[in-house]
C-alpha positions as a printed NumPy array, in Angstrom:
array([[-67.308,  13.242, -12.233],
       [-66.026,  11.811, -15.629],
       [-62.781,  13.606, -14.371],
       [-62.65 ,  11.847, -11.723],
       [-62.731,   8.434, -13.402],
       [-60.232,   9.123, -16.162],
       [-57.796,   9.63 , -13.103],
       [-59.268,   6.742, -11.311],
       [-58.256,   4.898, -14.363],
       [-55.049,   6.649, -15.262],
       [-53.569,   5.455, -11.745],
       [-54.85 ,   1.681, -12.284],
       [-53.193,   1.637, -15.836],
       [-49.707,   3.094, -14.398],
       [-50.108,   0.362, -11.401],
       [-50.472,  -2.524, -13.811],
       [-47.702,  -1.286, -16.182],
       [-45.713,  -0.934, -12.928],
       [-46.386,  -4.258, -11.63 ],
       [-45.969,  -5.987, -14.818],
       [-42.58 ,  -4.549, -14.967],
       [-41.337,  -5.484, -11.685],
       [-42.911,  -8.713, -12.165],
       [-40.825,  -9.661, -15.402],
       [-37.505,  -7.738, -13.113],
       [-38.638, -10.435, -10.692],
       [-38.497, -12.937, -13.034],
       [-35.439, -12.482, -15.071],
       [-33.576, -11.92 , -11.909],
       [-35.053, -15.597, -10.601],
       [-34.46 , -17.017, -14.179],
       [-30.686, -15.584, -14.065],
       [-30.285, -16.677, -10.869],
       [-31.645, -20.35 , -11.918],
       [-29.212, -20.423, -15.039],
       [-26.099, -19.405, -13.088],
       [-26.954, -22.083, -10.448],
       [-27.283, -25.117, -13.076],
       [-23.962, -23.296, -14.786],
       [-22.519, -24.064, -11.431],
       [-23.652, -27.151, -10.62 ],
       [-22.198, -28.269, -14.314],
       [-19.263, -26.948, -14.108],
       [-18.625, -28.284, -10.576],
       [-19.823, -32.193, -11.867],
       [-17.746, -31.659, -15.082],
       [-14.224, -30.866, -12.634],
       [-15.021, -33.639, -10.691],
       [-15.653, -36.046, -13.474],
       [-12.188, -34.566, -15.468],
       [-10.277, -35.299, -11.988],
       [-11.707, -39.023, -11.908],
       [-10.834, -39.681, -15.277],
       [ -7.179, -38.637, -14.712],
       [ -6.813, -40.691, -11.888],
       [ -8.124, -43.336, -13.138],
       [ -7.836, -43.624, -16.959],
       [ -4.49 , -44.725, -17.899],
       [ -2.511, -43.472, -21.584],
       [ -3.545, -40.916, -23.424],
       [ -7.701, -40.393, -21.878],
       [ -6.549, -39.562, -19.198],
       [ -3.684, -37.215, -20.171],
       [ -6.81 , -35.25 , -22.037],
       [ -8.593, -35.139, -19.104],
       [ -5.576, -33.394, -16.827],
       [ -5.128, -31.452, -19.559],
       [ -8.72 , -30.26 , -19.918],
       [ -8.83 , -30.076, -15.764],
       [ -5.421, -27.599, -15.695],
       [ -6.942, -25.666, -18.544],
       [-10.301, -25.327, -17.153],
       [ -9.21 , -24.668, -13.202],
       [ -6.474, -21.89 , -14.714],
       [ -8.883, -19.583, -17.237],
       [-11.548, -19.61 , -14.33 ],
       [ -9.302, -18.551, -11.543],
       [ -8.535, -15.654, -13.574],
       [-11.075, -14.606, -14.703],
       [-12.426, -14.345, -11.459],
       [ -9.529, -12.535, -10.103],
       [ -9.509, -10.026, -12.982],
       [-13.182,  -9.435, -12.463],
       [-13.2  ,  -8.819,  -8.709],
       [-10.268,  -6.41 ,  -8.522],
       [-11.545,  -4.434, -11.63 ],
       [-14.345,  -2.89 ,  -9.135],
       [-11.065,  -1.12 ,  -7.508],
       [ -8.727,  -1.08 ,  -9.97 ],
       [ -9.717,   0.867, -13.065],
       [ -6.408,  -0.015, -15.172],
       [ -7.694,  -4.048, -14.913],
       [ -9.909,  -3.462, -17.561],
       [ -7.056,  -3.581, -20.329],
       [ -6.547,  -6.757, -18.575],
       [ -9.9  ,  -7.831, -18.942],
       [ -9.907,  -7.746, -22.975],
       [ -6.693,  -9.228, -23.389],
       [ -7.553, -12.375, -21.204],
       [-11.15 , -12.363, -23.305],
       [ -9.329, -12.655, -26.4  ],
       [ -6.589, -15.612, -24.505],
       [-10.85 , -16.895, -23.38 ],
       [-11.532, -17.298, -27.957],
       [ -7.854, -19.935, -27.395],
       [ -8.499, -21.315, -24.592],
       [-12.272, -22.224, -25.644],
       [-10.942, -23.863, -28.7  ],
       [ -8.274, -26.016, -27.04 ],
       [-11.255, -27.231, -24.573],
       [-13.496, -28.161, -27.426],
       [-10.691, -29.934, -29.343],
       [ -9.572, -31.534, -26.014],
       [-13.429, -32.765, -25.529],
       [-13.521, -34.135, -28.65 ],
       [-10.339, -36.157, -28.502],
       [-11.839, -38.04 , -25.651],
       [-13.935, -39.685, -28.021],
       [-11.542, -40.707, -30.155],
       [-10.931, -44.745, -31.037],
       [ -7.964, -44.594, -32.666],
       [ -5.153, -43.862, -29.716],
       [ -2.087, -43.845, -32.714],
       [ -3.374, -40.51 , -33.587],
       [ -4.498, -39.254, -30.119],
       [ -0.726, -40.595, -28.701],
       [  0.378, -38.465, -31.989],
       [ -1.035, -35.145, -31.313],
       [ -0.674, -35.058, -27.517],
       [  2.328, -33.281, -27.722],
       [  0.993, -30.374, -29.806],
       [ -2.464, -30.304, -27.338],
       [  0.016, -30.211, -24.167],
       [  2.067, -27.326, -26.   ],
       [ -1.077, -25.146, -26.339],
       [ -2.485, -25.648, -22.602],
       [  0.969, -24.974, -21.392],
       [  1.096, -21.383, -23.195],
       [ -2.683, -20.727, -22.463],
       [ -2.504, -21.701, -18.933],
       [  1.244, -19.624, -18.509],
       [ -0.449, -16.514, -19.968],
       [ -3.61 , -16.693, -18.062],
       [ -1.219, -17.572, -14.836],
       [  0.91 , -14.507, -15.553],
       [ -2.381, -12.104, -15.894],
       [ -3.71 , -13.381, -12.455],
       [ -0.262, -13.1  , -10.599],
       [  0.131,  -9.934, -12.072],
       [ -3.347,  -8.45 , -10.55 ],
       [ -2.617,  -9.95 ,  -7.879],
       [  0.906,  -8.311,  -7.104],
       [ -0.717,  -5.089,  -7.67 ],
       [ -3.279,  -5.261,  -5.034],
       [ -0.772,  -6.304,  -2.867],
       [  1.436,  -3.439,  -3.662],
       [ -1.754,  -0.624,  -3.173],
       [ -2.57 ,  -2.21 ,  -0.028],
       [  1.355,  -2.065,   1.2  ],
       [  1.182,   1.334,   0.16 ],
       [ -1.689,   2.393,   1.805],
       [ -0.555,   0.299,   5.107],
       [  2.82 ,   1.966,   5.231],
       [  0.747,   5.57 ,   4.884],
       [ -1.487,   4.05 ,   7.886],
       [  1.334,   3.405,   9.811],
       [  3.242,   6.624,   9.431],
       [  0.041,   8.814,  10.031],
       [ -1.126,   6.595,  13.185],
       [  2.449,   7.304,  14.664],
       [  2.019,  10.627,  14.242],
       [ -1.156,  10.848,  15.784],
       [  0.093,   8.535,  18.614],
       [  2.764,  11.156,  18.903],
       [  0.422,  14.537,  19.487],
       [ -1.36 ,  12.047,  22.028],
       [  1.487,  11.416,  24.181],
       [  2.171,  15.394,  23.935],
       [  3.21 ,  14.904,  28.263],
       [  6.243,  12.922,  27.083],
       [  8.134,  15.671,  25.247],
       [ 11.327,  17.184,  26.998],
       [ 10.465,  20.894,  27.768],
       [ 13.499,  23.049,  28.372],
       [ 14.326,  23.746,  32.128],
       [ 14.807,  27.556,  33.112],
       [ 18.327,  27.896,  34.87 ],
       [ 18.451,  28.317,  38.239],
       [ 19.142,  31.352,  39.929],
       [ 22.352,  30.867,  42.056],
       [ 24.212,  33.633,  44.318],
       [ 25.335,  36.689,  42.368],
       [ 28.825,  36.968,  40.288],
       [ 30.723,  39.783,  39.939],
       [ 32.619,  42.475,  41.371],
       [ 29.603,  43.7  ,  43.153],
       [ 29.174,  40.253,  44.81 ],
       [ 30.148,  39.769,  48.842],
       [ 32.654,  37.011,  49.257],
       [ 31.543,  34.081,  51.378],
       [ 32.451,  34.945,  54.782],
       [ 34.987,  32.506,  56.253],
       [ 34.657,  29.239,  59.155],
       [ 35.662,  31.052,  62.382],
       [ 34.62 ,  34.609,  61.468],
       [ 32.787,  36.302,  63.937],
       [ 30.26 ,  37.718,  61.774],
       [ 28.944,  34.167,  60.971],
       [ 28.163,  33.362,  65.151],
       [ 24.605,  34.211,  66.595],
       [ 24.052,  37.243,  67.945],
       [ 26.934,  39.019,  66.704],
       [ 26.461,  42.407,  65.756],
       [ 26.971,  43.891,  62.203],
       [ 30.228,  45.211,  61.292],
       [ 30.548,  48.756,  59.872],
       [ 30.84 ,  49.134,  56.588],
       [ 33.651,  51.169,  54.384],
       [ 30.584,  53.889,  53.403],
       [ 29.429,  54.296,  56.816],
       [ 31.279,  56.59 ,  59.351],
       [ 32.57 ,  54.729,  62.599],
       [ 30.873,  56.143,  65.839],
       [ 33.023,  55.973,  68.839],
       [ 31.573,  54.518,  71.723],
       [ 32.045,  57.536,  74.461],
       [ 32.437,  61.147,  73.322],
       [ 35.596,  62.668,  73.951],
       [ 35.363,  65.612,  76.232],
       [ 36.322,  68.94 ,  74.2  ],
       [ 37.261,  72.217,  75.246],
       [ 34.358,  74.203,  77.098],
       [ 33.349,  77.981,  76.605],
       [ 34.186,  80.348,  79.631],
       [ 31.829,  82.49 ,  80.84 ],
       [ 32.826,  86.341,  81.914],
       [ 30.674,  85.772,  85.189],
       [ 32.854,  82.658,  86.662],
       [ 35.516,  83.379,  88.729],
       [ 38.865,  82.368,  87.96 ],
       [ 40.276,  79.317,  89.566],
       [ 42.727,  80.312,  92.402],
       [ 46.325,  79.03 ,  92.114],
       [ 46.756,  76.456,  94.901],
       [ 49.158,  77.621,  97.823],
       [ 53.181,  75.968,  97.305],
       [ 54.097,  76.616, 101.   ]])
């Protein structure tokens, strides 16, 4: 009996550990799920507010805000592009750390950018502008060559793997049309060459009319039609003919 009951209670402490641990699974997955919604949400609000201002701030605000906008829309396109094709593409991932290390400049530039737009005195923001657009132009060039790059290669694997489609479908549509093949013709027999051969006969030879009969030929002996009458044996007991009378 007390067996019993430690087992009893065994399997309800292994079902509350289990449940507690899909419970906080459950959780963390809803909470992660939460945070990448708001991260979302942010980031969409923050694009749209970046492409209001640089419409329709005038001078240098709304230079920053292009700026920030071209940086922002740039590092996010690759990164996503780099991160999807690295599921099927093994070599991206040499890809991947060199555009995290371009993320460490391109963060920077962002924050210094965000700060800027708070900035009262416009002397010094009109002054560094050119150094700020320098930077996002060689960020966003770098992060543009990455993502073209990853891009071309895909393209190139799946022309590759098209052109091997192709070639083996043709071959299989080949062995299915198997009827359509030329087979070689056996010649056809015709008369018989040679010395051995009979010549035609001729128009107007007898031989060739109905009904006429078969000429002999050199190997067989020609039979005469009516035996000629030879010499006959004479008997002692005939008589010999009397001479007929002159007178």
């Amino acid at each position: 009996m007390e067996t019993v009951v430690t087992v009893l209670v065994l399997l309800f402490a292994v079902f509350v550990v289990l449940g507690a641990y899909a419970a906080v699974k459950v959780v963390g997955a809803a909470k992660r799920s939460v945070d990448r919604t708001i991260t979302q949400a942010r980031r969409t609000v923050e694009d749209h507010t970046l492409r209001a201002k640089s419409f329709t701030q005038l001078g240098p605000a709304g230079e920053l805000a292009q700026l920030r906008l071209t940086l922002r829309t740039s590092m996010r396109a690759t990164q996503d592009a780099l991160h999807a094709g690295v599921h099927e593409d093994e070599s991206l991932k040499e890809s991947i750390a060199l555009f995290e290390r371009l993320s460490v400049h391109g963060r920077e530039l962002e924050g210094d950018l965000k700060r800027l737009e708070a900035e009262p005195d416009r002397a010094t923001l009109t002054e560094r502008l050119p150094a700020l657009r320098e930077r996002t132009q060689r960020i966003t060039e770098s992060a543009d060559s990455l993502r073209w790059a990853a891009r071309d290669r895909a393209r190139r694997f799946a022309d590759d793997d098209l052109d091997t489609l192709s070639a083996q479908i043709d071959v299989e549509a080949g062995a299915l049309r198997h009827w359509t093949k030329t087979e070689p013709t056996e010649p056809t027999t015709g008369p018989p060459s040679g010395p051995t051969a009979e010549p035609p006969a001729a128009a107007g030879d007898p031989r060739t009319w109905p009904g006429a009969p078969r000429q002999a030929s050199a190997e067989e002996p020609v039979r005469p039609a009516i035996t000629p009458s030879g010499r006959r044996p004479v008997y002692p007991w005939q008589k010999k003919p009397r001479p007929e009378s002159t007178t």
